[in-house]
C-alpha positions as CSV (number, residue, x, y, z in Angstrom):
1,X,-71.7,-48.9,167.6
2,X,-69.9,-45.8,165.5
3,X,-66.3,-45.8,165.7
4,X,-64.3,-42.9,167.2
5,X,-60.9,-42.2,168.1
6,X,-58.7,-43.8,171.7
7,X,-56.8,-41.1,173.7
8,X,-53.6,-41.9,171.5
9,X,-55.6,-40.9,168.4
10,X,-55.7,-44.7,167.2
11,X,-59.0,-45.1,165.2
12,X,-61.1,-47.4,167.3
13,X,-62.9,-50.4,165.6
14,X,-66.2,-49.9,164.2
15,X,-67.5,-53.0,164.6
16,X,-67.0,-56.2,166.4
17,X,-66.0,-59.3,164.7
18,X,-68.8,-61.3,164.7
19,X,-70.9,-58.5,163.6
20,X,-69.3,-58.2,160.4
21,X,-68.8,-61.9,160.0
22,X,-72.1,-62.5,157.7
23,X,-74.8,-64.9,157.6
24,X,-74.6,-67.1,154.7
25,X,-74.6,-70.1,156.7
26,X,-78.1,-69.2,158.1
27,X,-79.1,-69.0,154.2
28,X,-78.0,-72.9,154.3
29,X,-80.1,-73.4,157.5
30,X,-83.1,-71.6,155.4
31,X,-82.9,-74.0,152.4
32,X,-82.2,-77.1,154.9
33,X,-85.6,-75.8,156.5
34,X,-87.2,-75.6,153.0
35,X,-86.4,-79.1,151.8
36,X,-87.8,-80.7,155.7
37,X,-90.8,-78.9,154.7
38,X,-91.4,-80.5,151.6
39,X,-90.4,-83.6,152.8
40,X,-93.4,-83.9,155.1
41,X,-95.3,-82.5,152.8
42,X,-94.2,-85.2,150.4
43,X,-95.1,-88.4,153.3
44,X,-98.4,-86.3,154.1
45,X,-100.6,-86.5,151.3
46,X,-101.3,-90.1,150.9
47,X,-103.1,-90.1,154.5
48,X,-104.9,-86.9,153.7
49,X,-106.4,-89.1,150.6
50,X,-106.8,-92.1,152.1
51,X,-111.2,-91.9,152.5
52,X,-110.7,-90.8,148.3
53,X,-108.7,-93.2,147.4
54,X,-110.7,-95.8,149.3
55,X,-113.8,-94.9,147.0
56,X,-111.8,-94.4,144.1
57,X,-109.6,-97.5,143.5
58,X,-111.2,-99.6,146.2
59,X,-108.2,-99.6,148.9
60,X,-109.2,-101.5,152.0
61,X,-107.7,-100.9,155.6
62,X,-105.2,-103.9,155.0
63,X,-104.1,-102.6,151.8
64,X,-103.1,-99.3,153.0
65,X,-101.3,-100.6,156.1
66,X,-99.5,-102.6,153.5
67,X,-98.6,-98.7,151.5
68,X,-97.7,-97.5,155.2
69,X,-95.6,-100.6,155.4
70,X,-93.6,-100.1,152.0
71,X,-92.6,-96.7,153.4
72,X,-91.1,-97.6,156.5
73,X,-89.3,-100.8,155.5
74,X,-87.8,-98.3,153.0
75,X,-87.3,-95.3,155.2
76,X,-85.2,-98.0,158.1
77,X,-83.6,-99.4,154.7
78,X,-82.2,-96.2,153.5
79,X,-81.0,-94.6,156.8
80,X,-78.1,-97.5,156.0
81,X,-77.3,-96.1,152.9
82,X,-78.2,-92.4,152.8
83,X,-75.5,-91.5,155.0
84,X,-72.5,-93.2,153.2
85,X,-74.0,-92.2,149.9
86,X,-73.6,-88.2,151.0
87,X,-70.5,-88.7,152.4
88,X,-69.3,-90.3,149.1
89,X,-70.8,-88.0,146.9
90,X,-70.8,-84.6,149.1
91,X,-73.5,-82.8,150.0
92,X,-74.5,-80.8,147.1
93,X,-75.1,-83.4,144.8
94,X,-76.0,-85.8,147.1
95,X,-78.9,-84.0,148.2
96,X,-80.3,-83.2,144.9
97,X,-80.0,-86.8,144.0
98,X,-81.8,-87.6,147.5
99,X,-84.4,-84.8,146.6
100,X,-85.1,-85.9,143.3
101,X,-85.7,-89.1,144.2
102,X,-88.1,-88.8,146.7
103,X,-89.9,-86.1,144.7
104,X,-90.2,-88.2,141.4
105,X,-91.7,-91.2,144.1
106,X,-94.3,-88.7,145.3
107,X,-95.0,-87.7,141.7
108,X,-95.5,-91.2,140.8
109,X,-98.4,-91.8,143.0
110,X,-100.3,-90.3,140.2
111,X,-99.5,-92.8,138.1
112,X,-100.7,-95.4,140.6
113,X,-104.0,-97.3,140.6
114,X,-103.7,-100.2,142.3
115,X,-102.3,-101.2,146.1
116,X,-99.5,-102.8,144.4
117,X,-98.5,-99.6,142.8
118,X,-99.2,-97.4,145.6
119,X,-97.1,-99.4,147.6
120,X,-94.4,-99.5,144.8
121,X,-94.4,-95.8,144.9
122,X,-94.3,-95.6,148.3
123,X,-91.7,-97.7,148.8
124,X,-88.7,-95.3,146.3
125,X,-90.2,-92.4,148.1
126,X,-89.1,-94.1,151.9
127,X,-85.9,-94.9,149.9
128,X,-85.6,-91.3,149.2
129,X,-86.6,-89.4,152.1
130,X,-84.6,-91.4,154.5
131,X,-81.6,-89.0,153.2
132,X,-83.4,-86.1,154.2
133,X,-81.9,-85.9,157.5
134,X,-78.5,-87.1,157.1
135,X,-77.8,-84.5,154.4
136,X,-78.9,-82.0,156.6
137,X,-77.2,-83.3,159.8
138,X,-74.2,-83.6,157.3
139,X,-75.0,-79.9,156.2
140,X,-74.8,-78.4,159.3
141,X,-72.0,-80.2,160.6
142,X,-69.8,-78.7,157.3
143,X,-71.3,-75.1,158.1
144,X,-71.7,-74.2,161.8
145,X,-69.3,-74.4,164.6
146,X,-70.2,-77.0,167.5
147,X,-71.7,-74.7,169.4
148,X,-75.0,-73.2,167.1
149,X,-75.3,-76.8,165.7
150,X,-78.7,-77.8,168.1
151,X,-80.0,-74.2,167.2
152,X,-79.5,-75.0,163.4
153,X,-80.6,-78.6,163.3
154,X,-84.2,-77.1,165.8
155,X,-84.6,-74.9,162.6
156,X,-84.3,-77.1,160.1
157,X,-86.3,-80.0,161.9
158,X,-88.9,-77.4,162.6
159,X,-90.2,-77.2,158.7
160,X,-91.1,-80.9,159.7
161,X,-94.2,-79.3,161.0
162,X,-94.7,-76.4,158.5
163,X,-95.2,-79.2,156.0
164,X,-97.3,-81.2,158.4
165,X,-99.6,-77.8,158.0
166,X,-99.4,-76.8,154.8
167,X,-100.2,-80.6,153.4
168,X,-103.8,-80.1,154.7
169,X,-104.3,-77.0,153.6
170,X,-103.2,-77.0,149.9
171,X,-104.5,-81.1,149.4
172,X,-108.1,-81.0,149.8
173,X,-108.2,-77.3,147.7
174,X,-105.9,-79.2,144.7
175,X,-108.2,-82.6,145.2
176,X,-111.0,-80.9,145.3
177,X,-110.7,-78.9,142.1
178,X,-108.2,-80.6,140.2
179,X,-108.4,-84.4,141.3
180,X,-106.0,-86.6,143.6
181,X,-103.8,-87.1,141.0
182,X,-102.9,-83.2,140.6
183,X,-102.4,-83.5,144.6
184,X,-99.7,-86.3,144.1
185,X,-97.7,-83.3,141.5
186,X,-98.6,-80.4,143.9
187,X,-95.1,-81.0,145.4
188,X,-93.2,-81.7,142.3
189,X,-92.7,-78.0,141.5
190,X,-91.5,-76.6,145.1
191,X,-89.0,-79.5,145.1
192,X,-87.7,-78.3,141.0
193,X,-88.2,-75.0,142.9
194,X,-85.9,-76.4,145.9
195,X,-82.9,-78.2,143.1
196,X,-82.3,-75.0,140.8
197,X,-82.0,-72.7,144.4
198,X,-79.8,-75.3,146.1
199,X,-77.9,-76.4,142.7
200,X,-76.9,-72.1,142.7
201,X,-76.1,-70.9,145.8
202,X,-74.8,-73.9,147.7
203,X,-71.0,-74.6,148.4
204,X,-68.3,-75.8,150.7
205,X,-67.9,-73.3,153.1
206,X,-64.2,-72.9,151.9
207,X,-65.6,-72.3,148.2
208,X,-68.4,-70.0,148.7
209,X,-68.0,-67.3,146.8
210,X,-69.9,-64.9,148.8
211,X,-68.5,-66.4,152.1
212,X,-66.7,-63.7,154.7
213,X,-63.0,-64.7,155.9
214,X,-64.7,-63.6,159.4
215,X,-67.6,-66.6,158.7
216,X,-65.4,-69.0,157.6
217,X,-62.9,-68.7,160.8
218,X,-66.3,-68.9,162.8
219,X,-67.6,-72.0,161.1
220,X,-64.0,-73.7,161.5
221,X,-63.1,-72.4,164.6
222,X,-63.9,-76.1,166.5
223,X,-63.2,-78.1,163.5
224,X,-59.9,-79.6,165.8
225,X,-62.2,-80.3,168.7
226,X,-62.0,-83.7,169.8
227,X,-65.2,-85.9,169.1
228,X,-64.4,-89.1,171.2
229,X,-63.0,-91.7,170.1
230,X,-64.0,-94.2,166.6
231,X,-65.3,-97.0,167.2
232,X,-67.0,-100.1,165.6
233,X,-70.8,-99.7,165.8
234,X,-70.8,-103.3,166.9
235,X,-69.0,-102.6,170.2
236,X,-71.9,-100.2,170.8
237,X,-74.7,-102.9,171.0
238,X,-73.1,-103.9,174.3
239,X,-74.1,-101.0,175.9
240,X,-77.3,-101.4,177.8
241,X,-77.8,-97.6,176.8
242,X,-77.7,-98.8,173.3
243,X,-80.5,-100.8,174.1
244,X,-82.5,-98.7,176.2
245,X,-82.4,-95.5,173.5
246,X,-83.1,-97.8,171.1
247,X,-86.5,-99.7,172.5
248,X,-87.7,-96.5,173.4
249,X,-87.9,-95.1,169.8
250,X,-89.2,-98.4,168.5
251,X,-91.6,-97.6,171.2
252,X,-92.5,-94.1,170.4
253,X,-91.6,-93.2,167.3
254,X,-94.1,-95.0,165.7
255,X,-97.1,-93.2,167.5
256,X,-96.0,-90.1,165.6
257,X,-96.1,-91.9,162.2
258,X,-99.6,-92.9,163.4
259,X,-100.8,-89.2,163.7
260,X,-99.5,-88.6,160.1
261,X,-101.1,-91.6,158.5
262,X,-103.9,-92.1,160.4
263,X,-105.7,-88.9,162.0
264,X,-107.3,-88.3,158.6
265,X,-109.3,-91.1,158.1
266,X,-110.0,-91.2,161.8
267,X,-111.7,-87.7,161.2
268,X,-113.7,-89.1,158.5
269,X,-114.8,-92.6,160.0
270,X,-115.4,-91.0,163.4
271,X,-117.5,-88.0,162.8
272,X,-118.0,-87.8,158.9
273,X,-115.7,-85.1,157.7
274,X,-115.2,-84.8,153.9
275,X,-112.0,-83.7,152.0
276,X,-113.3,-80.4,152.5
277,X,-113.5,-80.3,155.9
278,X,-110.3,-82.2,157.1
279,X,-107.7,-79.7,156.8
280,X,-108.7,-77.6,159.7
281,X,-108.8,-80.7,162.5
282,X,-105.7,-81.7,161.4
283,X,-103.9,-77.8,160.9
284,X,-104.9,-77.5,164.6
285,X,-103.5,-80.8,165.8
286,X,-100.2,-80.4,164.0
287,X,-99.6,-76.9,165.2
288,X,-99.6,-77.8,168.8
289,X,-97.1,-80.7,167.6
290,X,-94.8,-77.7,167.1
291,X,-95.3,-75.9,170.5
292,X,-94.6,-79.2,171.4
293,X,-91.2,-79.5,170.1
294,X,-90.3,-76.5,171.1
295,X,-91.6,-76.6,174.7
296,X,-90.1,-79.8,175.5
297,X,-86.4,-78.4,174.5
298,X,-87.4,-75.4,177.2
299,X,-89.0,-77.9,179.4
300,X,-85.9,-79.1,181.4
301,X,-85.1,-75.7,183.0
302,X,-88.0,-75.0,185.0
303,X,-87.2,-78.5,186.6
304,X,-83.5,-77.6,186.9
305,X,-84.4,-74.2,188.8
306,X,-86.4,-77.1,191.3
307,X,-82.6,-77.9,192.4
308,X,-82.7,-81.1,189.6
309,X,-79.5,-82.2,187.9
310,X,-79.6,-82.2,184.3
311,X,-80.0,-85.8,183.9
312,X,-83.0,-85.5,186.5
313,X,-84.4,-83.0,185.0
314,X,-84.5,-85.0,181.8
315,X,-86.2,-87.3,182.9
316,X,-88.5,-85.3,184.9
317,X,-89.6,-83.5,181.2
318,X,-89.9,-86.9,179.5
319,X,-92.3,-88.0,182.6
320,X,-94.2,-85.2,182.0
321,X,-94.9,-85.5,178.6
322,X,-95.4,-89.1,179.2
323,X,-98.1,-88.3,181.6
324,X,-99.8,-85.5,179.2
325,X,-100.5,-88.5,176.4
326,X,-102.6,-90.2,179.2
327,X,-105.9,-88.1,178.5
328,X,-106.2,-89.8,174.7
329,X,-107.3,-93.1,176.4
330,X,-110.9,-91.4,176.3
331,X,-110.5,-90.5,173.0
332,X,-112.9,-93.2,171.8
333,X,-115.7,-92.6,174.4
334,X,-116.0,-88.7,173.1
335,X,-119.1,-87.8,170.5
336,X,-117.4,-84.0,170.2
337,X,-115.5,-83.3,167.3
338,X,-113.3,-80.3,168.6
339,X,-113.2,-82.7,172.4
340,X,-111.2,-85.1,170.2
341,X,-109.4,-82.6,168.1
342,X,-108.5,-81.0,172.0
343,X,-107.2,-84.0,173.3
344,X,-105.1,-84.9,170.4
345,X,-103.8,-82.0,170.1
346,X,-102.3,-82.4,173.3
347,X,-100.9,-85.7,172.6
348,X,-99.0,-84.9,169.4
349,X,-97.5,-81.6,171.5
350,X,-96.2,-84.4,174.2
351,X,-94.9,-86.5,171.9
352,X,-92.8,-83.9,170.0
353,X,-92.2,-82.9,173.5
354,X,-90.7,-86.7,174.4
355,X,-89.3,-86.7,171.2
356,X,-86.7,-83.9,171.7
357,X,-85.7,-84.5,175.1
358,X,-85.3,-88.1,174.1
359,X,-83.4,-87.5,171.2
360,X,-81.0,-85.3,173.7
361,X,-80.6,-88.6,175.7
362,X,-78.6,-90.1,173.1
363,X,-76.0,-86.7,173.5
364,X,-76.3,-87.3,177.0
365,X,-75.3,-90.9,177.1
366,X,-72.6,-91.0,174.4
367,X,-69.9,-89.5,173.3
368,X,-70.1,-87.2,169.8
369,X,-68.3,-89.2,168.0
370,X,-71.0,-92.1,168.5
371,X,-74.0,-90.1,168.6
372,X,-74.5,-89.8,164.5
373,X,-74.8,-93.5,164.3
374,X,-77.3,-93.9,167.8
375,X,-79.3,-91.3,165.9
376,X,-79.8,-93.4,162.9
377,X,-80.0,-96.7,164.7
378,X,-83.0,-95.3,166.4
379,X,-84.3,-94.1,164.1
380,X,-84.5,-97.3,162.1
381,X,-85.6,-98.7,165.6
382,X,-89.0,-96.0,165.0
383,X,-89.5,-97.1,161.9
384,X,-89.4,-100.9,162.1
385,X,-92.0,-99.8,165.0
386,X,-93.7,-98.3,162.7
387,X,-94.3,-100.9,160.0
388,X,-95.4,-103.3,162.9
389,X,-97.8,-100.8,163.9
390,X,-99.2,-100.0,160.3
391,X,-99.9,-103.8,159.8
392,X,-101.4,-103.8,163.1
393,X,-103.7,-100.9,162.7
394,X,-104.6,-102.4,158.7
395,X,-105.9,-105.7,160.0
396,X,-107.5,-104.1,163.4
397,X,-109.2,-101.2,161.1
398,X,-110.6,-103.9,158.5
399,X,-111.8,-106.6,161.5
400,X,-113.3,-104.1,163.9
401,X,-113.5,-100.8,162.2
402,X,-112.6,-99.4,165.8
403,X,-109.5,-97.6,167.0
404,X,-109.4,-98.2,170.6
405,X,-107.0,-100.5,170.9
406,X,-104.4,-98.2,168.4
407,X,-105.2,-95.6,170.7
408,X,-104.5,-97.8,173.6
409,X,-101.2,-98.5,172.6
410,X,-100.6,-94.6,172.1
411,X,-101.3,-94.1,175.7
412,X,-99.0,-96.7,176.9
413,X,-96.2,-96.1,174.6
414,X,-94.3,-93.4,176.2
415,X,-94.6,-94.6,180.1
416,X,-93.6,-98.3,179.1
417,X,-90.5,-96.6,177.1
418,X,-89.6,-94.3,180.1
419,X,-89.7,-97.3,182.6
420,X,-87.5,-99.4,179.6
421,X,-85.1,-96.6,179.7
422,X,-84.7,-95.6,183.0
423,X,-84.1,-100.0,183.6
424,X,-81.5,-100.1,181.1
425,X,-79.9,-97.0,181.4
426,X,-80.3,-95.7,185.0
427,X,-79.7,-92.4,185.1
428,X,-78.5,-91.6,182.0
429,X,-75.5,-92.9,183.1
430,X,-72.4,-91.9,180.1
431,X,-70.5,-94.5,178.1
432,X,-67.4,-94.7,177.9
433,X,-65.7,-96.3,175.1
434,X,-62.3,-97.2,174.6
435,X,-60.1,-95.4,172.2
């Protein structure tokens, strides 16, 4: 709005504050978005491969459950230490270090030729993609006030799955003309890409060079909100909602990692797809996943306009989605191609649905200042789900070449975790710890 001059002939104010504040923060946001997106990319490409490097060095169904297995005994290994590790270090050269590792481990899949290898490999890169997310949770925390935090961690966690769809798209062209080895280096570059740009432009908020006094004030202007009291995690494992969060992402989680390891090869076992004609399957299933996740953060409101609390209407979105994963019990009695492709589309979109209201549950349940560590205890929760599952679905793949029963367990998953939750934590009901 132009500026122009009050009855007393005082110049009026051109601009509101926050207009001129600036919007280097959202630059952070961007290369935090950048870095998720590589990450997936990163864990992709192995299931992608998987009916290549079957032929190629002989892997069996047991043998890559046991690769699937290295990564996430790593990944629940490393959510322990990543977080400590950034806050020792800080977040700029903690998350290069965290980068680098993980994107020398993908590189080194090239180098791999053997299941003993392969899971070697896979094993530093679970180590070093475990940090992803607590350098960025860390990241935002340092540059956005309290109240754009859930808008800047939905950005960032959204490049989740924009690598989910690039991975099929660039693998099979790279495989195809270059070999799987050149598709294990694909990613090496955008992550030396990803070190130089973050290594320049990022900074404390408080030494940024190109940082606004308006943005600073804005990032700070909560930092002496209270979070809650401290307290030992172990007084936390008392709580039944401690419990209840945490069986339900040992219960769910996992069915995600089965999409991203195993959809590939169910492509090509179930209706013959080569390299060349997986990516478009999969680009179609993992693009729903993202309508998913952010549908089921809108999803609550239509419920609350029903009269629903917000706790109700939590749970009334996480039924929903639970019910919408129902229809892939027929997966296995369907000849069509684009039937399954339908019906698994609408899975992944629940579960990134379930995923996001579920994840809220923990906010809902505890205060701030414990939520950090019930985010990471679930998630190691997920992955040691998701190691039990990969050894399951190894040795059921190899004895019965079938996947009825791992799509079984899909089905079940998020209905057995609601009714878990809803026993141990009725309600939703908040926590309240002493100080």
């Amino acid at each position: 709005m132009a500026g122009g001059f009050t009855s007393s002939g005082q110049v009026e104010e051109e601009l509101p504050p926050i207009a001129r504040m600036g919007r280097v923060r959202w630059t952070i946001c961007a290369m935090l978005f950048a870095a998720t997106s590589i990450n997936y990319m990163d864990r992709q490409v192995i299931s992608i491969l998987k009916p290549t490097l079957e032929h190629s060095i002989g892997m069996t169904e047991v043998g890559y459950g046991y690769i699937v297995d290295a990564f996430q005994i790593a990944y629940a290994l490393g959510l322990l230490a990543a977080g400590r590790f950034v806050d020792k270090v800080g977040t700029r050269i903690g998350y290069m270090v965290i980068m680098a590792v993980w994107s020398l481990s993908a590189m080194g899949h090239a180098l791999a030729n053997t299941v003993l290898e392969f899971g070697i490999a896979r094993f530093t890169l679970g180590l070093g993609e475990s940090g992803n997310f607590p350098a960025a949770i860390k990241t935002v925390a340092e540059w956005f006030p309290q109240s754009e935090r859930s808008l800047a961690t939905g950005i960032f966690n959204s490049g989740a799955n924009l690598g989910a769809v690039l991975a099929p798209l660039l693998v099979p062209w790279v495989t195809l003309r270059y070999g799987w080895h050149a598709a294990f280096l694909l990613t090496g570059g955008f992550s030396a890409v990803w070190i130089v740009w973050w290594y320049r432009n990022y900074r404390k908020p408080a030494d940024h060079p190109t940082l606004t006094g308006a943005e600073l004030r804005y990032i700070y202007q909560e930092a002496a909100a209270q979070m809650g009291p401290s307290v030992p995690w172990r007084s936390l494992l008392a709580h039944r909602q401690t419990w209840g969060y945490s069986l339900a992402k040992f219960l769910t989680d996992p069915i995600w990692w089965f999409y991203l390891f195993w959809l590939p090869s169910y492509f090509s076992a179930r209706f013959h797809l080569d390299l060349a004609h997986l990516g478009l399957p999969l680009i179609v299933v993992y693009n729903a996943s993202a309508v998913g996740s952010i549908g089921g953060g809108w999803l609550p409101s239509p419920f609350r306009k029903l009269g629903l609390s917000a706790v109700q209407a939590r749970l009334a979105a996480m039924l929903f989605c639970a019910c919408m994963v129902l229809p892939i019990f027929v997966i296995t009695h369907t000849n069509s191609e684009w039937l399954a492709v339908a019906v698994l589309s609408l899975a992944a979109a629940a579960h990134q649905g379930w995923s996001a209201n579920l994840f809220t549950t923990a906010s809902d349940m505890f205060p701030r200042s414990a939520v950090g560590f019930m985010t990471g205890i679930g998630g190691m929760a997920g992955s040691a789900g998701g190691a039990l599952l990969a050894f399951y679905a190894g040795h059921i793949l190899q004895l019965t070449h079938s996947y009825a029963s791992l799509f079984a367990i899909a089905g079940s998953a998020y209905v057995t975790a609601l009714a878990i939750l809803y026993l141990l934590a009725p309600g939703l009901k908040r926590v309240e710890l002493a100080g």
